[in-house]
Residue, then its C-alpha position, 0 to 999 in steps of 0.5 A: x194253306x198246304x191246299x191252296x198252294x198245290x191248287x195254285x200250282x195245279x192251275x198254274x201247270x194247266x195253264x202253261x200247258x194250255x195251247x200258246x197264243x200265236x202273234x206277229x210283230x210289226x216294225x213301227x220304228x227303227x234307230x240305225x247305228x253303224x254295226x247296229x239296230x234298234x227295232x220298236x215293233x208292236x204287236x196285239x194279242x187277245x188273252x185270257x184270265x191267268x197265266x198264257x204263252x205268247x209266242x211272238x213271231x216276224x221279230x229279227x233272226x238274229x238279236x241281243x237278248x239281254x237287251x229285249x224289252x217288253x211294254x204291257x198294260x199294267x193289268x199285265x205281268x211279263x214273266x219270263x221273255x225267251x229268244x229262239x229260232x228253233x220253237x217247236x209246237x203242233x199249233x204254230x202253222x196253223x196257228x201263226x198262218x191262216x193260208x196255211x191252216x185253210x190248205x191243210x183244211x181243204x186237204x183234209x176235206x178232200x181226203x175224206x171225199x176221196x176215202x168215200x169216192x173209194x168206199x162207194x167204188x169198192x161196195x159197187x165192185x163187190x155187187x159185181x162179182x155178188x151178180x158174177x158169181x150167181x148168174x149160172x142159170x140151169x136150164x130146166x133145173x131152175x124151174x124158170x119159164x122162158x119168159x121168166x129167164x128173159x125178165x132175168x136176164x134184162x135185169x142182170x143186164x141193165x143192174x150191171x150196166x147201171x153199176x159199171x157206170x156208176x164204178x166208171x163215174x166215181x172213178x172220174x170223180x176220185x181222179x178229179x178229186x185226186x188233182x184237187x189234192x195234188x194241187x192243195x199240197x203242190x200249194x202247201x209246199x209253196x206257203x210253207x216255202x214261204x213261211x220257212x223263208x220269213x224270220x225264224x227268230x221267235x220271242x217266247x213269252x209267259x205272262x200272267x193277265x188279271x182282265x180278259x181282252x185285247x192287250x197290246x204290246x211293246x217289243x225293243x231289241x237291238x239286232x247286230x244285222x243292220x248299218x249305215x254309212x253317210x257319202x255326199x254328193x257335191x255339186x260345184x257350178x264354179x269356184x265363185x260358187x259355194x258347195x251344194x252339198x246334198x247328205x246322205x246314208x246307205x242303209x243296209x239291213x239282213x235282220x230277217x224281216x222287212x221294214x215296211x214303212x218305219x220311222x227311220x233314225x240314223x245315228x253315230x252311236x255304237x250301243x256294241x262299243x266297250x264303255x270301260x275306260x282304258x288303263x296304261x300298263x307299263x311300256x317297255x322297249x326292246x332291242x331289235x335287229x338293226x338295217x345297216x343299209x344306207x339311203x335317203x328318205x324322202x317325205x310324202x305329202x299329206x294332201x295326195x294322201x285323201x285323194x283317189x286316183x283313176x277318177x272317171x270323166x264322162x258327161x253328167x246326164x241331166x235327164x236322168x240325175x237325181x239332182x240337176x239345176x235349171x235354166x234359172x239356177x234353181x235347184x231340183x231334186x227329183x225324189x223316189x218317195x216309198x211307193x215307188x211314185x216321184x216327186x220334183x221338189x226344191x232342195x231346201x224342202x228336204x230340210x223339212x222331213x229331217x232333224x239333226x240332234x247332236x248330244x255329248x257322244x254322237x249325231x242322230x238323224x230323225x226322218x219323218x219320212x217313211x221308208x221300206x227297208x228290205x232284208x236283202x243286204x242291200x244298200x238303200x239310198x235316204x236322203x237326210x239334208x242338202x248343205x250349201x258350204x261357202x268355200x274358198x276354191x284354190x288349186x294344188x299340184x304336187x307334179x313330182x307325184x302327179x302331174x295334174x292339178x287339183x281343185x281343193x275347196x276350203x271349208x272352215x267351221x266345219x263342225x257346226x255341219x255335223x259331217x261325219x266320215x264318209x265318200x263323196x261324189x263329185x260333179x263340178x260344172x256339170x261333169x262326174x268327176x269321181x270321188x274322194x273322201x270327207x274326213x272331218x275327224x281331224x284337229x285342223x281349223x280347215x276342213x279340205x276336201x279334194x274336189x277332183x282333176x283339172x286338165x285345164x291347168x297344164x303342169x310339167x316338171x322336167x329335168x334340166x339336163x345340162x344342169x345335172x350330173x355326177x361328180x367323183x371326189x376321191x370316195x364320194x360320188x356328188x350328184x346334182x338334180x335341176x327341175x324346172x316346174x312349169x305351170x300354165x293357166x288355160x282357164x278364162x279365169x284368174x286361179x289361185x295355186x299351192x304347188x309343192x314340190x320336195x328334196x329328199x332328206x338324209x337318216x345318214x350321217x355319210x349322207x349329205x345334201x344341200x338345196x342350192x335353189x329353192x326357187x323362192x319357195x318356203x321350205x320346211x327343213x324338217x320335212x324337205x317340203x317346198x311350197x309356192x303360192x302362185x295367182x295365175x291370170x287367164x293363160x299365164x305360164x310361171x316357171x320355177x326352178x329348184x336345184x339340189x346335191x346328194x354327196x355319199x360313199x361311190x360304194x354305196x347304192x342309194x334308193x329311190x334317188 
C-alpha cells in the first residue's frame, strides 16, 4: 500500500513538473452591469492521460477570483484555478505566440550561419599568414631551378588571390547575414511589444484527464473593468405628436482584452452591491451652535431643478444624423453595424434584435446583434429600442427664475417602458436643442421630462415701480413688492401654460408677510408657490399681477429680498 502511494505521488510530481499547456481564451458573451462585467469566454486545449497544467491566456487583467468558473467534460477534473498577472515560465512565449517562436527560431538559424561564415573567415585567415610566413625564397639555397621558383611564385600567387577573395565574399555574406539578425530582433522586439501590450491576466489551471484528446473549456468571471450608462434620444415633430424615443447604452470597457463579436447584454443589476439588509441603531440629537441671523426664505421650485441651462440651438443636420424622418413621415434609421458597413432600415426593425426582461430586482437587455467592444475606456454607442411615448405637451415658466418658457411633456405609465436613469438628447422640429434628464426613479403617477427652451413664447416679469416702495413705522420698515407677469403666445398654435411665480416665507416670528394680490393663482401657504394655468390662442398676450408686503425690525438686514 506504502509502494502504491509513493508511485502515485512520484507520478503526480512528474506531472505537475511536466511543460504547461498553453491557451487563449475567446470572449463568447458579455453581461454588462453598471460598475461591472460577466465574461463567458471559451477556450480548447489538446491534453494528455494524467495530471497537466493549463495556463490560460487573453482573460481580463483585472478580475474577482472568487467568482472564476470553470466548464469541463466530465472525463475532466478541474483542481485548483489560479488568477495572476505575473506567471513566469521559459515556454510561455513560444508556447502562447507561434510569431514569436518562429522569430526566435530564425534568430537562432542565422546565428549559426553567422558563427560558420566566422569560422571559415578565420581558417582562410590562418592559411594567409601559413602562406606569409613560408614565402622567403633563398636564392640558391633552395636548390629550385628558375623555372621551378616561377611555377612557385604563380602558385602562391593565384592560392592567395583565390583566398583573399574567398575571406572578402564571406565577409559580405557575414554582413548580410548580420542585417538579417538585426532585422529579426528589430522584429521581436516589436512582437514582444505587442505580446506585453495584450492581457497580462492569466488563469492558471491543474487538471487531472482520464481520456487523451481535445477538451474544450468553459471560463465565467466578473471583472470590475467595464459599465454602462443608458441616455436617449427624443425626437419631437410637433406638440400633437407622441415622442420618438430612441434608447440606448454607453459601453465602455478597459478589461485588457478586446470583445470581438460578443453577444451583448445590458443589465441594471449590481453583482458588487452589498446584500446585507441594514439595521437601525439608536438615534440620538445633539445640540448645535444656533444662527441668530434674521432672514426670509424663500421656496425653489422643483421643476427647474431637472433642467440644464445653456442649451445650444443650432440646425440639426439631416444628411448626417443617425436618425432623420422623410418626406413621408417615415422613420429612418441609419445604423453602423460591426463591420464598419451601414445599413438604412425602419426604426421599428430595431425591435427585432433586443429583448427586454425585467425580473424582481432589475431590467436586462438581450442584443442579438454582435458587437466589438474595445478595451480603450472608450464610450461605444448600442442601440437597444425605439420607443414612441404618447405625451400631453404643455409649457411652463417659472420668469422669477428664468424667463423662458419651457416645454414639459407628460408621460404617464411610465413604468411599463423600463426607463432607467439616464441624459437625453433633445431635437424637437428638426432642431438640437440640448439636454436634459429622465429620472424615472420617482413615486409620482407622471413622469415629466423637460423637453428644452421655447423663444416663441415671450415672457417678462417686471416691477411695478409706483406700486413699490418702503415705509417706516416707528421700529419696523414695511416694504411692498408689485409684478406684473406678462406672457405672449407668438405660436400658430393654441398652448397650453403652468406659470409659477412664488413669495418669500418668513423662519422669523418678527418677520411678517402678507400676499395682497395673488392674481387668481392657487397658492400653496406652506411653500409661497403660485401657480396659474393659462390657454393661450395663437398671438394672445395675458397679463397677471401679483403683490406682497414684508414688515420687520428697520435695524435688521434681510437677505435675498
Amino acid at each position: 500500500m506504502k509502494k502504491q502511494l509513493l508511485f502515485t505521488f512520484l507520478v503526480t510530481t512528474i506531472a505537475f513538473a511536466q511543460k504547461p499547456i498553453f491557451t487563449s481564451a475567446k470572449v463568447k458573451a458579455a453581461t454588462v452591469y453598471f460598475n461591472a462585467a460577466e465574461l463567458q469566454q471559451t477556450t480548447s486545449v489538446n491534453l494528455p492521460v494524467g495530471t497537466s497544467e493549463i495556463v490560460i491566456k487573453n482573460v481580463a487583467d483585472y478580475l474577482n477570483e472568487n467568482t472564476v468558473q470553470i466548464g469541463a467534460p466530465s472525463s475532466v477534473t478541474v483542481l485548483s484555478v489560479q488568477f495572476t498577472q505575473n506567471y513566469i515560465s521559459e515556454y510561455e512565449i513560444d508556447e502562447s505566440n507561434p510569431a514569436i517562436k518562429k522569430v526566435r527560431d530564425s534568430i537562432t538559424l542565422v546565428q549559426k550561419e553567422i558563427k560558420k561564415v566566422q569560422i571559415d573567415v578565420y581558417s582562410h585567415q590562418q592559411t594567409i599568414g601559413l602562406l606569409d610566413n613560408n614565402q622567403i625564397v633563398a636564392g640558391a639555397n633552395t636548390g629550385l631551378s628558375v623555372a621551378e621558383l616561377m611555377k612557385l611564385v604563380d602558385y602562391y600567387k593565384a592560392k592567395r588571390t583565390e583566398l583573399d577573395n574567398a575571406v572578402v565574399t564571406l565577409q559580405e555574406k557575414e554582413g548580410k547575414l548580420n542585417k538579417r539578425l538585426q532585422a529579426l530582433n528589430e522584429k521581436l522586439v516589436i512582437n514582444t511589444q505587442k505580446e506585453e501590450k495584450s492581457s497580462k491576466g492569466k488563469l492558471v489551471l491543474q487538471v487531472m484527464n482520464e481520456v487523451a484528446g481535445n477538451v474544450n473549456l468553459d471560463i465565467n468571471y466578473i471583472t470590475d473593468s467595464a459599465t454602462w450608462n443608458p441616455f436617449y434620444d427624443l425626437r419631437v415633430d410637433s406638440v400633437k405628436d407622441p415622442i420618438n424615443m430612441m434608447y440606448k447604452a454607453q459601453v465602455t470597457q478597459n478589461s485588457g482584452i478586446d470583445w470581438k463579436k460578443v453577444k451583448l447584454t445590458l443589465s441594471s443589476g449590481n453583482p458588487n452591491q452589498n446584500n446585507q439588509a441594514p439595521i437601525l441603531n439608536s438615534w440620538f440629537l445633539r445640540y448645535q451652535g444656533l444662527n441668530t441671523g434674521s432672514y426670509a426664505t424663500f421656496s425653489t421650485d422643483t421643476y427647474l431643478q431637472n433642467t440644464k441651462e445653456g442649451y445650444l440651438r443650432k440646425n440639426f443636420d439631416k444628411n448626417d444624423s443617425k436618425n432623420y424622418r422623410d418626406g413621408d413621415k417615415q422613420s429612418i434609421r441609419f445604423d453602423t453595424l460591426p463591420n464598419g458597413k451601414i445599413m438604412a432600415r425602419d426604426n421599428d426593425g430595431l425591435d427585432d434584435y433586443t429583448s427586454i426582461n425585467e425580473n424582481q430586482l432589475n431590467v436586462s437587455f438581450d442584443i442579438d446583434i454582435p458587437y466589438d467592444i474595445l478595451s480603450n475606456g472608450k464610450a461605444h454607442s448600442v442601440a437597444l429600442k425605439e420607443i414612441k411615448l404618447p405625451a400631453i405637451y404643455k409649457y411652463y415658466a417659472a420668469p422669477r427664475v428664468d424667463k423662458e418658457a419651457f416645454l414639459l411633456a407628460e408621460i404617464n405609465d411610465y413604468s411599463k417602458y423600463n426607463l432607467l436613469p439616464g441624459e437625453a438628447n433633445i431635437i424637437f422640429e428638426g432642431l438640437y436643442v440640448g439636454k436634459t434628464n429622465i429620472n424615472p426613479n420617482q413615486t409620482a403617477d407622471t413622469l415629466n421630462l423637460s423637453m428644452g427652451r421655447d423663444k416663441k413664447i415671450s415672457i417678462k416679469r417686471e416691477k411695478v415701480v409706483d406700486k413699490s416702495g418702503t415705509k417706516f413705522l416707528s421700529s419696523y420698515k414695511e416694504q411692498t413688492f408689485t409684478y406684473d407677469l406678462t406672457v405672449r403666445n407668438n405660436k400658430k398654435e393654441e398652448v397650453q401654460m403652468l406659470l409659477k411665480d412664488q413669495y418669500p416665507l418668513s423662519t422669523d416670528k418678527e418677520i411678517t408677510i402678507e400676499l395682497l394680490d395673488d392674481g387668481n393663482a392657487k397658492v400653496n401657504t406652506e411653500t409661497g408657490i403660485m401657480t396659474w394655468e393659462l390657454k393661450l390662442a395663437p398671438n394672445e398676450t395675458k397679463k397677471i399681477r401679483i403683490s406682497y408686503k414684508v414688515k420687520y425690525p428697520k435695524d435688521k438686514v434681510i437677505d435675498n429680498l
